[in-house]
VEXDREN-2710 file (C-alpha; in Angstrom, 1 decimal):
% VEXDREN-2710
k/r/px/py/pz
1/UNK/75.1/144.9/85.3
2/UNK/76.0/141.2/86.8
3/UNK/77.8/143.0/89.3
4/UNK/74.8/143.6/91.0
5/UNK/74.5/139.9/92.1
6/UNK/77.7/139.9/93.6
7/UNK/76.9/143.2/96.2
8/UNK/78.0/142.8/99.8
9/UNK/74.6/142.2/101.5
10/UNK/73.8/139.6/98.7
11/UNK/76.6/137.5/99.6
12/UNK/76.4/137.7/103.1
13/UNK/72.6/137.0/102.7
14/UNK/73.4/133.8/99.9
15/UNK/76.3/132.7/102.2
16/UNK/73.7/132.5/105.4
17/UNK/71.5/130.3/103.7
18/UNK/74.0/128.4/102.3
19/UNK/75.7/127.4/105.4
20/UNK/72.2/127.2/107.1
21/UNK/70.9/124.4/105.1
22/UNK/74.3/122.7/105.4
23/UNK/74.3/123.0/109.1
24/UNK/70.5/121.7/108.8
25/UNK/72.1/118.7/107.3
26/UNK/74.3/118.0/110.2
27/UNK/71.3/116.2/112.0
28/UNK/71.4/112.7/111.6
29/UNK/73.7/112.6/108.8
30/UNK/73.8/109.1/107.6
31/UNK/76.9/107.3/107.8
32/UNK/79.1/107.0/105.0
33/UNK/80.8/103.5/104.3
34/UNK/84.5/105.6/104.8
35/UNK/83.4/106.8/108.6
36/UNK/83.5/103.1/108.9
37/UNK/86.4/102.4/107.6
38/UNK/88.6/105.1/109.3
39/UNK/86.6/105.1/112.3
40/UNK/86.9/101.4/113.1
41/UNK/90.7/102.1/112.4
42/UNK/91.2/105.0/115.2
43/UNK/88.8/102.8/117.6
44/UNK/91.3/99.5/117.8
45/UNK/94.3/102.4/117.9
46/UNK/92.5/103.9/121.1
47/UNK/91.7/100.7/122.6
48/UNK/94.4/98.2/121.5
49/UNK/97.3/100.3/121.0
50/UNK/97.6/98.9/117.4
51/UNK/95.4/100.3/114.0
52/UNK/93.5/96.9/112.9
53/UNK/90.3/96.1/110.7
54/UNK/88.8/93.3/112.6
55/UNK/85.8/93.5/110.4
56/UNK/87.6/92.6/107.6
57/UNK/89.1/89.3/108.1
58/UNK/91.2/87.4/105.7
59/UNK/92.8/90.3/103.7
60/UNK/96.4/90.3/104.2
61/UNK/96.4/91.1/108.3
62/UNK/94.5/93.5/108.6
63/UNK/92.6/91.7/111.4
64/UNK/95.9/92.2/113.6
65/UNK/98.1/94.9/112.0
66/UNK/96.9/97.4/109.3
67/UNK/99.8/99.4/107.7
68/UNK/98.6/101.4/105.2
69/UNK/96.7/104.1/106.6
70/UNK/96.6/108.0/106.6
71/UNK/98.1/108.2/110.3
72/UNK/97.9/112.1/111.3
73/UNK/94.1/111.9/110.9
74/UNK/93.8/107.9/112.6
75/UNK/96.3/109.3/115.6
76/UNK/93.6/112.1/116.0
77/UNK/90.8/110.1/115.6
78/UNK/92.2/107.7/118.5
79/UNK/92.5/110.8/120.5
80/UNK/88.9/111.9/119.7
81/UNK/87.5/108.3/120.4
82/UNK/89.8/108.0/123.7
83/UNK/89.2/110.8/125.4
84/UNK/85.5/112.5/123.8
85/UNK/83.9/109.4/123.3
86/UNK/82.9/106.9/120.3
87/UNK/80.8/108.0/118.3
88/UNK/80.5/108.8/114.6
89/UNK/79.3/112.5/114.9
90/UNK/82.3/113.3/116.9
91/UNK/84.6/112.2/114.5
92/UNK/82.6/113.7/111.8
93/UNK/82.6/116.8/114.0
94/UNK/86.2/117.1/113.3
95/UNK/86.3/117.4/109.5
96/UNK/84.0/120.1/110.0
97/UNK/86.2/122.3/112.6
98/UNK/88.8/121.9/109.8
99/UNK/86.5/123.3/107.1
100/UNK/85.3/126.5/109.6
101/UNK/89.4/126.7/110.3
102/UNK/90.0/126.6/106.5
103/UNK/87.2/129.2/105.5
104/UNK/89.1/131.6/108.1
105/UNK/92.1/131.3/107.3
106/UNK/91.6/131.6/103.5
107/UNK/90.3/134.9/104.0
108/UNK/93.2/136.4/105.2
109/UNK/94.9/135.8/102.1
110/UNK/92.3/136.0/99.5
111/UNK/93.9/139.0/97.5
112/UNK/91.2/141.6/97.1
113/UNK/88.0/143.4/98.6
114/UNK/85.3/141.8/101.2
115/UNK/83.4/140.9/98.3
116/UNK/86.1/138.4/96.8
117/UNK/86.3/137.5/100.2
118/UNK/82.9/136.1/100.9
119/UNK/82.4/134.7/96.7
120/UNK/85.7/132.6/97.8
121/UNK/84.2/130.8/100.7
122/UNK/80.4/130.7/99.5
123/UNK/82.2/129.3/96.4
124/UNK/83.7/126.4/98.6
125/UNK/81.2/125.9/100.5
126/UNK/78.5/126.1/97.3
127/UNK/80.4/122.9/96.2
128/UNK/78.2/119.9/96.7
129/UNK/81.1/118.0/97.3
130/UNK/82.0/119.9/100.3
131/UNK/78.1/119.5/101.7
132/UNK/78.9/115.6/101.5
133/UNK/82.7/116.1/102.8
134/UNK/82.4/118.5/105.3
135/UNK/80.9/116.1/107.9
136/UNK/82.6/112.4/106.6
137/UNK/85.4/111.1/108.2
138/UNK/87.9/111.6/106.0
139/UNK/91.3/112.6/105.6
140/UNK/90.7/115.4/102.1
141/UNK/89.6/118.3/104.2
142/UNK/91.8/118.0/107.0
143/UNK/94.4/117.8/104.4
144/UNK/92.7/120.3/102.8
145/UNK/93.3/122.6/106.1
146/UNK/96.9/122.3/106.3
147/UNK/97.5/123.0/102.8
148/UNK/95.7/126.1/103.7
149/UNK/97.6/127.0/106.2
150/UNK/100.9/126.5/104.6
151/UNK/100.0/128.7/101.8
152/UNK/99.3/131.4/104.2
153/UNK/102.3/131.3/105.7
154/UNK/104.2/131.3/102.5
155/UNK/102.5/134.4/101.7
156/UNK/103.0/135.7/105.3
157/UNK/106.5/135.1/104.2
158/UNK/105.8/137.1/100.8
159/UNK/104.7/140.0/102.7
160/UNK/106.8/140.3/105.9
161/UNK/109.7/138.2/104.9
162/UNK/109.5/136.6/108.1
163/UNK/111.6/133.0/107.9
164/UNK/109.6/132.2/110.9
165/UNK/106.6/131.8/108.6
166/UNK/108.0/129.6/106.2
167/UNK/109.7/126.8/108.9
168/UNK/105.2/126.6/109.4
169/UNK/104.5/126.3/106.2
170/UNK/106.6/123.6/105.7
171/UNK/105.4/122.1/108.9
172/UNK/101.9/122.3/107.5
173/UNK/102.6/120.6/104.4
174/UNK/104.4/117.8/106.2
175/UNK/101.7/117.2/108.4
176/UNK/98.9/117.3/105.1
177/UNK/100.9/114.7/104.1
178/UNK/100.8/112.8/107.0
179/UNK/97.1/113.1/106.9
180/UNK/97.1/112.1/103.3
181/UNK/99.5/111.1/100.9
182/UNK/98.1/113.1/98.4
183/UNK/99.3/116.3/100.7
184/UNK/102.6/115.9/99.3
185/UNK/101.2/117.9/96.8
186/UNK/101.4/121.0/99.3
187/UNK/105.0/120.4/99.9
188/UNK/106.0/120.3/95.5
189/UNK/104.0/123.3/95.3
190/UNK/104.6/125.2/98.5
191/UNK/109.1/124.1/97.4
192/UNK/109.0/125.3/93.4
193/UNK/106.7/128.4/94.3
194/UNK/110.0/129.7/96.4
195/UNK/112.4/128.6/93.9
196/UNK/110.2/130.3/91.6
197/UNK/110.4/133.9/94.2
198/UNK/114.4/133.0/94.5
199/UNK/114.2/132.6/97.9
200/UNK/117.1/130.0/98.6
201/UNK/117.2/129.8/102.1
202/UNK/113.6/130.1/102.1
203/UNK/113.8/126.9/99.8
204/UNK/116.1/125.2/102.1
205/UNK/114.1/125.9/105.5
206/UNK/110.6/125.3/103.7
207/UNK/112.1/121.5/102.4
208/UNK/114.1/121.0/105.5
209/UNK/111.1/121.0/108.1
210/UNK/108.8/119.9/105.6
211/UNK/110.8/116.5/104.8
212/UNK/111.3/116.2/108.3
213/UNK/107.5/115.4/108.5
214/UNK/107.2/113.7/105.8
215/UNK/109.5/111.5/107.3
216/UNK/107.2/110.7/111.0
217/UNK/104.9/108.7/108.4
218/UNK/107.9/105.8/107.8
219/UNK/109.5/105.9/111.1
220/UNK/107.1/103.6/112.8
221/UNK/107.3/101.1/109.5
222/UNK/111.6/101.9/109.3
223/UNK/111.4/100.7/113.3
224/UNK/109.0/97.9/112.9
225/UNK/110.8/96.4/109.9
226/UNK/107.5/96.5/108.2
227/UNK/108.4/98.9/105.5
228/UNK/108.0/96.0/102.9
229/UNK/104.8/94.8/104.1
230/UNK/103.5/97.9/103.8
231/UNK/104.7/98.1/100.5
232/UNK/103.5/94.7/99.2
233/UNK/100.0/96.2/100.6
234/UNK/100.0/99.4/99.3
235/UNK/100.9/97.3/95.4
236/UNK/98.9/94.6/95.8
237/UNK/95.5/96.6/97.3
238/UNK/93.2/93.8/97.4
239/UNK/90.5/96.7/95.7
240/UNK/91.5/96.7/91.5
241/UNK/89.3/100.4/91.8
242/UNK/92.1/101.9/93.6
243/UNK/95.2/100.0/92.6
244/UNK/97.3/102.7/89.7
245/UNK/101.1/101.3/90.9
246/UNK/101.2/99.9/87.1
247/UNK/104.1/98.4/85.0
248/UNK/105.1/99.6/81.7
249/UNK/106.9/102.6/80.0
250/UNK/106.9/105.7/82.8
251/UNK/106.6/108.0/80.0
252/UNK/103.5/106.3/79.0
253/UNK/102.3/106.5/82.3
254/UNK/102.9/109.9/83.0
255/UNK/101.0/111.2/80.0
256/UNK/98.3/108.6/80.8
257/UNK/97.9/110.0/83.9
258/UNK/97.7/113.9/82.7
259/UNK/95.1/113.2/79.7
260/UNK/92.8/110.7/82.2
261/UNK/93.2/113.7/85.3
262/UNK/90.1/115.5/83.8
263/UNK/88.1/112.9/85.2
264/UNK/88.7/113.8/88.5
265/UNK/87.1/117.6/87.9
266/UNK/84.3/116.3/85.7
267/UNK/83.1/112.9/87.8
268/UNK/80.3/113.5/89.0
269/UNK/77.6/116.6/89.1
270/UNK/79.2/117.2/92.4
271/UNK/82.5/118.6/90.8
272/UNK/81.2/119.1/87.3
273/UNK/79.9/122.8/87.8
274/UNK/82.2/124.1/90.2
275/UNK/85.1/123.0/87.8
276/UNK/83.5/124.3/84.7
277/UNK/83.8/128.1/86.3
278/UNK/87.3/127.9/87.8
279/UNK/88.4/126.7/84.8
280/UNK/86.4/129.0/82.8
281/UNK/87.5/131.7/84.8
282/UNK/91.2/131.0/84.0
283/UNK/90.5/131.0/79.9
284/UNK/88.6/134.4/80.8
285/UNK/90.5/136.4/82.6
286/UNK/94.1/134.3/82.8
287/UNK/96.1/137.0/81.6
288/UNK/95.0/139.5/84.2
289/UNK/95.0/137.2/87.2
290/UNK/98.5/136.1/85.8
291/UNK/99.6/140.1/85.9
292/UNK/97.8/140.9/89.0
293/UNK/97.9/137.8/91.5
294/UNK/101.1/135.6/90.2
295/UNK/102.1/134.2/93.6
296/UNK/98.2/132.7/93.8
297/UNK/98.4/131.3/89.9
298/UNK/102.2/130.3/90.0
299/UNK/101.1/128.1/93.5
300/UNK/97.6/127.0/92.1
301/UNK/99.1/126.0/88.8
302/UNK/101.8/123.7/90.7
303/UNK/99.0/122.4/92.8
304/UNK/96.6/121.4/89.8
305/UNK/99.8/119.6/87.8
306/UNK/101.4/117.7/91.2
307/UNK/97.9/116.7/91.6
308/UNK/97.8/115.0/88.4
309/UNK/101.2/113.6/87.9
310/UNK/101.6/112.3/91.7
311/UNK/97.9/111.8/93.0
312/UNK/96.7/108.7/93.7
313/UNK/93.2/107.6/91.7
314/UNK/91.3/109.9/89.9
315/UNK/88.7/110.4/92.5
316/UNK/86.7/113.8/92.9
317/UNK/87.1/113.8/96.8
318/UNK/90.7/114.6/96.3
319/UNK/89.5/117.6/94.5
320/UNK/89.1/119.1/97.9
321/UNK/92.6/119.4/98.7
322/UNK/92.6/122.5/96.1
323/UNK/89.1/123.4/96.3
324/UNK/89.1/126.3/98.3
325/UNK/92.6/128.0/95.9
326/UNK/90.0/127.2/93.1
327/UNK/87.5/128.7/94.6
328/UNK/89.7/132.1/95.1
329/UNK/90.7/132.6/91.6
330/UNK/87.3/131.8/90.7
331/UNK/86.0/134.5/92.6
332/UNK/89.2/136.8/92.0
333/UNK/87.9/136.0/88.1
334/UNK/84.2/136.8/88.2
335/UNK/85.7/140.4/89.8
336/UNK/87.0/141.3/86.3
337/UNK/84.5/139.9/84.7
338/UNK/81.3/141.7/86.3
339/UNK/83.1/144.7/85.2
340/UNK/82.3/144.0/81.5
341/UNK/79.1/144.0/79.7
342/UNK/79.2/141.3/77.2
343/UNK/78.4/137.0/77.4
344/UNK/81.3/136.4/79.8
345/UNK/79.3/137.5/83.0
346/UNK/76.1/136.1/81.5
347/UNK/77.9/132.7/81.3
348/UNK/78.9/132.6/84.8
349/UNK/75.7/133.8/86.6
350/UNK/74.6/130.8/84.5
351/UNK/76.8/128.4/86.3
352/UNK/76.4/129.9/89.1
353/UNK/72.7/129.4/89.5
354/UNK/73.3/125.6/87.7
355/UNK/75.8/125.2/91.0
356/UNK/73.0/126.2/93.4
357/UNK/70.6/123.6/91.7
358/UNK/73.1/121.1/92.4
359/UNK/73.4/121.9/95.8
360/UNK/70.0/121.7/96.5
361/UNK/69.7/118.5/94.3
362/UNK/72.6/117.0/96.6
363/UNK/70.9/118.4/99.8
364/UNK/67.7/116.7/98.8
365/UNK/69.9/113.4/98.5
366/UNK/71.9/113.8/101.8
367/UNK/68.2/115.0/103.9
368/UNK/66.8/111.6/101.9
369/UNK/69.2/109.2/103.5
370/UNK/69.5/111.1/107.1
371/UNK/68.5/108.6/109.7
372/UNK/68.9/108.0/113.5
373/UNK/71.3/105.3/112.6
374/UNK/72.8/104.7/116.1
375/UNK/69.2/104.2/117.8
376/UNK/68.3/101.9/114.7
377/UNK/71.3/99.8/115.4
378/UNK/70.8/99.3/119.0
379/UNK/67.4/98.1/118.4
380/UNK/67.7/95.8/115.7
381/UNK/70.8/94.2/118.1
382/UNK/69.3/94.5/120.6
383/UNK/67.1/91.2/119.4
384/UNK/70.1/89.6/119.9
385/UNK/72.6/88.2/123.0
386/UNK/75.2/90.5/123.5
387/UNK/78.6/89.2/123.1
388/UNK/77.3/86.8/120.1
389/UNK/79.3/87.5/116.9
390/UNK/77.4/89.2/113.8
391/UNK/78.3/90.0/110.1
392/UNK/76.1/92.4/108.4
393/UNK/76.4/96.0/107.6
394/UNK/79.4/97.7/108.5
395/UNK/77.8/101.2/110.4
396/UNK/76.7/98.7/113.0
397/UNK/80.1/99.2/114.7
398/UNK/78.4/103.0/116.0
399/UNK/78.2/102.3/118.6
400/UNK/77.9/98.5/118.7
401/UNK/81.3/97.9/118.5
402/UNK/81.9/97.0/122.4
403/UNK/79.3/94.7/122.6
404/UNK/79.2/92.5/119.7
405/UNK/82.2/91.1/117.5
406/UNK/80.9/92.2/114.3
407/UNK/82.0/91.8/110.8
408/UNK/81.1/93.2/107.3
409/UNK/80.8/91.9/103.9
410/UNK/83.8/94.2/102.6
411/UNK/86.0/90.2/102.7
412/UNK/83.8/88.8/100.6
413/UNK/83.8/92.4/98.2
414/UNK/87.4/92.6/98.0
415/UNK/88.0/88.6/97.5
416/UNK/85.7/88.1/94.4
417/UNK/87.3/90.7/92.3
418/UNK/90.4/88.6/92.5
419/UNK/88.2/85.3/91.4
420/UNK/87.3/84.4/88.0
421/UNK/84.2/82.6/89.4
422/UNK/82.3/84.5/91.7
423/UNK/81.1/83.5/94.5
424/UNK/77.7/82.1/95.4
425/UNK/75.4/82.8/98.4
426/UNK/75.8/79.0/99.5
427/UNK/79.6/79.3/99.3
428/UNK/79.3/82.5/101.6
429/UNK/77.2/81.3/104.1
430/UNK/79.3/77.7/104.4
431/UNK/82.2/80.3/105.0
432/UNK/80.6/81.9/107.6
433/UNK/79.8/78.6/109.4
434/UNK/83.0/77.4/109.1
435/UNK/84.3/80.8/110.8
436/UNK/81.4/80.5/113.6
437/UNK/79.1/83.6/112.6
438/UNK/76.0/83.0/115.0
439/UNK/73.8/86.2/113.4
440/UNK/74.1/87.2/109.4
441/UNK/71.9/90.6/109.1
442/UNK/71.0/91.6/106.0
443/UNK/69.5/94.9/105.5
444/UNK/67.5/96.9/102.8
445/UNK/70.3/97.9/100.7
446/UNK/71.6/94.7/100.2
447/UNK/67.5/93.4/99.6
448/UNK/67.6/96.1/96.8
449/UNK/71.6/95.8/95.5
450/UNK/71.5/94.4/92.2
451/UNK/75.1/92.1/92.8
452/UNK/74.5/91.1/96.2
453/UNK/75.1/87.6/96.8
454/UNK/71.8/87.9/98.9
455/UNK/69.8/90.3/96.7
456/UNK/66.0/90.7/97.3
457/UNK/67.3/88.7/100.3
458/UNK/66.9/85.4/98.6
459/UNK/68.7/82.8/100.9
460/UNK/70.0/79.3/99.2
461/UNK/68.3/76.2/101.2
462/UNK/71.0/75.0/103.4
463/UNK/70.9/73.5/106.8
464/UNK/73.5/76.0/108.6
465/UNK/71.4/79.1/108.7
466/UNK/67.9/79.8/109.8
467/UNK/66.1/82.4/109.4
468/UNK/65.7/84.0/112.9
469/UNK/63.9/87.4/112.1
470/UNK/62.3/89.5/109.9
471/UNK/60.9/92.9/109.4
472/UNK/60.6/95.7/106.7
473/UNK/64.3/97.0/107.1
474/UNK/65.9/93.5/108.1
475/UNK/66.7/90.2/108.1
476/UNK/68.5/88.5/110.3
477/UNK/69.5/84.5/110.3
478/UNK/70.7/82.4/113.4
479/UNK/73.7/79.8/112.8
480/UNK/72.0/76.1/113.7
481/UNK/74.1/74.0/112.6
482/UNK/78.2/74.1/113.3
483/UNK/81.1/73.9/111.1
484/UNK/81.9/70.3/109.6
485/UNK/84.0/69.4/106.1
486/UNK/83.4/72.4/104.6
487/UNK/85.7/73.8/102.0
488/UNK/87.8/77.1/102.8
489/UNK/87.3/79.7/101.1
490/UNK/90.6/81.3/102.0
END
């Protein structure tokens, strides 16, 4: 009976509409604060030859010389920036090519009918954390794309025996790690999954060109003789969210890290759903998909524990790196399942339809904070001399970045969660007198965010800053008065 919902013209239908609405969303998609951050990264690589965050000043270097970043997707973002243009829909463009590229390739190995087929990808792209991802600049789903491909070349390998294959698989699982460290997980699973098959050389190529491209990401650090820096960053991350390089018994860490990883599949109702049927799928129909599809299962299952014992913060973004495997033995499992007649199918048309609310719930969130962002930041700048140097919210850099020097607040973020005092509005604004900030905007968010130093935009009376103007989405004050004996906050 439930396999009536999953007919061939239904999913073709369910996965039009799907991807319709999420191309609908593609029009002025607002800008996430991680398109600024990697954005502003590829745009000083383009421009200055060197990856810097000049909006963040007074956190280790990064002002000159940032180290620690995911180079494959900054190198292509420099490229995108250099030669297409600078803009933030261009570089959110490209995390969406590697999605379509993904979805494409993935069908070529999903093991069973059309129907499979098209439940695999509508179950990706049904995700609402794919609707957000899909068009961020961010290095999970171009990660995501290369640990695609490498799997389909291992299984090229599986069914042609071609060692051709496997020299670009491992070359795909390099280059996911390149694009994230996290990729690494491609090259664990992609290197036990053949010693799993006994396929030694295979083994030895699949390593040997995969290491080899592990290996571009510390040759600019081994020549630079800033391997330690980089290090000492990477360790001392000025962020406590994202810092897991802990002391203590490694034992105690590694099982800390496997009972805390179901935090990453159950975050937020963006993951929740999707989780709950893959890994209901697995307690339902395991034993068959582990009889008929072992290769898939044997490479999944490596995937899901390498994710938990070497992954970096339990984050659901980095759930997309195995989203789309998940989503093919989700689908391969709802295949058995439609063929019986008791609660099992019940249960997953349940979550099923529970996973289309939350699309549409996220939808109504991303269509709620779509805005012509760039236009809105040329006007509101454009009150002011170009040239002048500003500090306010950090999307102004699209496409302000050439004419103004502008800063963010991010310092100021990362500095007070090393202070045991924090800091006060006064102390801010003498800091960014003393550092010659002629324009502080402050916009609605920060008017409305219950722990910013200028909340309900409430400024301290103080004779460096005036206020210069005003209006329903910002407000913007004008330095008066320049630096004296003021303390430092650095």
């Amino acid at each position: 009976m439930a396999s009536r919902f999953f007919t061939k013209p239904n999913l073709e239908l369910a996965l039009l509409i799907i991807s319709s609405v999420t191309a609908l969303t593609f029009y002025n998609r607002f800008i996430q604060s991680d398109d600024n951050w990697f954005g502003e990264q590829a745009y000083w690589l383009a421009y200055e030859g060197q990856v810097k965050l000049k909006s963040i000043p007074g956190i280790f270097d990064w002002e000159n010389q940032f180290l620690v970043y995911h180079k494959l997707l900054i190198w292509i973002g420099a490229l995108i920036v250099r030669f297409v243009g600078w803009s933030v829909y261009y570089l959110k463009s490209f995390n969406l090519l590697c999605l379509v590229l993904s979805t494409l390739v993935m069908k070529e190995f999903v093991p069973s009918n059309r129907r499979v087929k098209l439940l695999s990808i509508l179950l990706l792209i049904l995700a609402p954390i794919t609707l957000v991802k899909s068009f961020e600049f961010r290095p999970e789903i171009p990660a995501m794309m290369f640990g695609v491909f490498s799997y389909y070349f291992l299984y090229q390998f599986s069914e042609k025996r071609s060692y051709y294959t496997l020299l670009l698989g491992g070359l795909c699982a390099g280059l996911a790690f390149l694009t994230h460290l996290n990729g690494v997980i491609f090259c664990v699973a992609g290197g036990i999954l053949l010693i799993y098959m006994r396929k030694w050389i295979g083994v030895l190529l699949f390593t040997l060109i995969g290491l080899s491209t592990c290996l571009i990401y510390f040759i600019p650090l081994v020549l630079d003789k800033s391997l330690e820096v980089w290090y000492n960053n990477l360790k001392n991350w000025p962020s406590h969210q994202f810092k897991e390089i802990e002391n203590g018994s490694k034992l105690l860490l590694f099982l800390k890290k496997l009972i805390s990883e179901q935090k990453r599949y159950f975050w937020d109702e963006t993951v929740a759903i999707g989780s709950s049927i893959f890994f209901l799928a697995i307690i339902m129909k395991g034993k068959t998909l582990w009889n008929k599809h072992r290769q898939l299962m044997v490479y999944v299952g490596l995937l899901v524990l390498s994710l938990a014992i070497i992954g970096s913060h339990k984050a659901a973004r980095y759930l997309m790196l195995i989203l789309p495997f998940m989503a093919i033995i989700s689908a391969l499992s709802l295949k058995y399942i439609c063929q019986e007649k008791k609660w099992k199918p019940m249960t997953m048309i349940i979550l099923l339809v529970l996973q289309f609310l939350a699309f549409g719930f996220t939808t109504y969130k991303v269509f709620d904070r779509n805005i012509p962002h760039v236009e809105k930041h040329a006007d509101i700048l454009s009150n002011l001399p170009q040239g002048t140097t500003v500090i306010g919210p950090w999307e102004l850099i699209y496409n302000e970045i050439d004419n103004y020097r502008i800063f963010n607040f991010k310092t100021y973020e990362y500095l007070q969660e090393r202070q045991a005092k924090p800091f006060t509005a006064l102390r801010i604004l003498e800091d960014l007198n003393k550092r010659q900030i002629e324009y502080i905007i402050l916009d609605k968010i920060m008017k409305e965010e219950e722990r910013h130093w200028f909340r309900d935009w409430v400024v301290p009376e103080n004779e460096m800053y005036e206020e210069f103007y005003r209006s329903e989405n910002y407000l913007i004050l004008k330095r008066n008065r320049p630096y004296s004996l003021l303390s430092n906050l650095f």
